[in-house]
N, C-alpha and C positions, 0 to 999 in steps of 0.2 A: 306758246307759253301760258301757263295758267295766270287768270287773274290775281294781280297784287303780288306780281313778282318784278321783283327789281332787275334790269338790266346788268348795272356793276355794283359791287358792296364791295370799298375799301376795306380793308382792316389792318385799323393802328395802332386798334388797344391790346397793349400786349396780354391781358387777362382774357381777353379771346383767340389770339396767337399762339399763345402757350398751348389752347387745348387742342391746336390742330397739329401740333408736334406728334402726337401719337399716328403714327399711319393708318391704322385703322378706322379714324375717324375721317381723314384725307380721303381712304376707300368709300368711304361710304356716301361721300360728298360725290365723289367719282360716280357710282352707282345711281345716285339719286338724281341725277342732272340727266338721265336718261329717258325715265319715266319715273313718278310716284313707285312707291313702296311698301308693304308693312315690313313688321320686325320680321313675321316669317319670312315673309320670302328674301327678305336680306340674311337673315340663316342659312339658310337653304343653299344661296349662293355662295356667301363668303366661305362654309364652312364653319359658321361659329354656334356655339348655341343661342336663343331666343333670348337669354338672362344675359349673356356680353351684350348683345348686340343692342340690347333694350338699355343695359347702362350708356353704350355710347350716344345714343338714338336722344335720350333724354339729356347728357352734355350737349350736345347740339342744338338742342331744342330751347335749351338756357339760354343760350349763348347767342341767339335769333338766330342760328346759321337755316334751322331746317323747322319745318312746322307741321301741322295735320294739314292735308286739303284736301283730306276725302276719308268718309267714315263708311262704313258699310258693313250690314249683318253679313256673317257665311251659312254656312246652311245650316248650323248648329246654335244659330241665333246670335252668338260671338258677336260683338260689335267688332270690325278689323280698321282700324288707324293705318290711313296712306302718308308718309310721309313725302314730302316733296322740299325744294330749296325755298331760300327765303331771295334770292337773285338767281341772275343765269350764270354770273361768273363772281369767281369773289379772286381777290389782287392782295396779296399781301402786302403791305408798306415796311418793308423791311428796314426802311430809314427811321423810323418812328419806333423800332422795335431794339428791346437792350441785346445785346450782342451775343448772349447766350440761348435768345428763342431764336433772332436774325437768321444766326446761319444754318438751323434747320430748314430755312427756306433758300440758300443759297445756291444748291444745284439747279433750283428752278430758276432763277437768275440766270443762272450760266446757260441754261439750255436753250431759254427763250433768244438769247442776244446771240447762240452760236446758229440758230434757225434762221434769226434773219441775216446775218452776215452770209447764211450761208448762197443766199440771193443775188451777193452782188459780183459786180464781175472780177478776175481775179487778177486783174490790175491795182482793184483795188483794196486787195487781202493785206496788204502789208504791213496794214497797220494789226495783224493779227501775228504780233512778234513772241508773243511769250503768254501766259497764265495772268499776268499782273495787268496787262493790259486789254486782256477779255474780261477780268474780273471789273477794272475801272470801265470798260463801254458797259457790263450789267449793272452795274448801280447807276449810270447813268441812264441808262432805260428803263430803269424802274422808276425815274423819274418821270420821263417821254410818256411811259406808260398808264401812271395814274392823272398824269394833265387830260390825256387823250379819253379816260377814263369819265372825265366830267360828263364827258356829251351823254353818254348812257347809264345814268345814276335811277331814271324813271324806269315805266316798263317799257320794252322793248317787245317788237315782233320778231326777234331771231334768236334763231338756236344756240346753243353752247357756242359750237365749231365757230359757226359763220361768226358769230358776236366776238369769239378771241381772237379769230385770223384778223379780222378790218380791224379790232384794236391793238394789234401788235402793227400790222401795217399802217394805220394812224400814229403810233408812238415811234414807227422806225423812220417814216416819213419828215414828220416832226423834227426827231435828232439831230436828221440828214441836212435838214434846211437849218438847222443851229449849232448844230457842230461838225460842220464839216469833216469828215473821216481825213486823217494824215499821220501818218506815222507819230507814233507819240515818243 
């Protein structure tokens, strides 16, 4: 990871929330947690023009999600701006967020708590009876989640993957030892 890159970055404030409702911008956080980039070449990729992708590139930039970490002439003397993350993984706080940016974030909620249930053994599924009660264990690990989230707020030596797997595994851990899984 490059220097002065944060581990985890919460985010609670919904004026920074708000701006990642647009999927485009979620993409490009996607993209950038790979390697550094410029505007071209996220063009290029996404299929957008230079002028979208530079609007979105610069909300981001507001917003301290993403910043410059590498300048360099091309061969036409162009200065080219790499943009990179400002952490390895950013958590949305869904709890903290008013209820009409929240559930833009909701399917990830669900997806995260159906990954890890999907782990355990299937004696112990039961408690996976209906929508209502998946929906109550993902607020509740969005909880799990940003506790577990404290230990990695510094920089960190690991990658995206590795960094979300041990803190989804840290946060299911956690639940596990606090609230017992039983039929609700």
């Amino acid at each position: 990871m490059p220097k002065g890159v944060k581990g985890v970055s919460i985010i609670s404030d919904p004026k920074i929330a708000e701006k990642l409702v647009d999927p485009m911008r979620r993409t490009i956080l996607n993209m950038l947690a790979n390697h550094p980039m410029t505007e071209s070449n996220l063009a290029k990729t996404l299929g957008f023009t230079e002028s979208a992708i530079g609007y979105h590139l610069k909300t981001l930039e507001a917003i301290g999600l993403v910043r410059v970490v590498k300048r360099e002439p091309e061969h036409h003397g162009i200065l080219q701006k790499f943009y990179g993350l400002s952490a390895t993984v950013f958590i949305i706080d869904t709890h903290h967020l008013p209820r009409e940016i929240s559930r833009y974030f909701f399917p990830v909620d669900m997806e995260r708590i159906r990954g890890c249930l999907c782990g355990l053994p299937a004696d112990k599924l039961d408690i996976v009876k209906d929508d209502v009660a998946v929906e109550k264990l993902a607020a509740l690990f969005v909880d799990y989640l940003i506790e577990a989230s404290a230990d990695y707020k510094g920089e960190v030596c690991l990658g995206r993957e590795e960094l979300t797997v041990r803190l989804y595994r840290e946060a299911f851990a956690r639940m596990l030892a606090k609230e017992p899984l039983r039929s609700r």
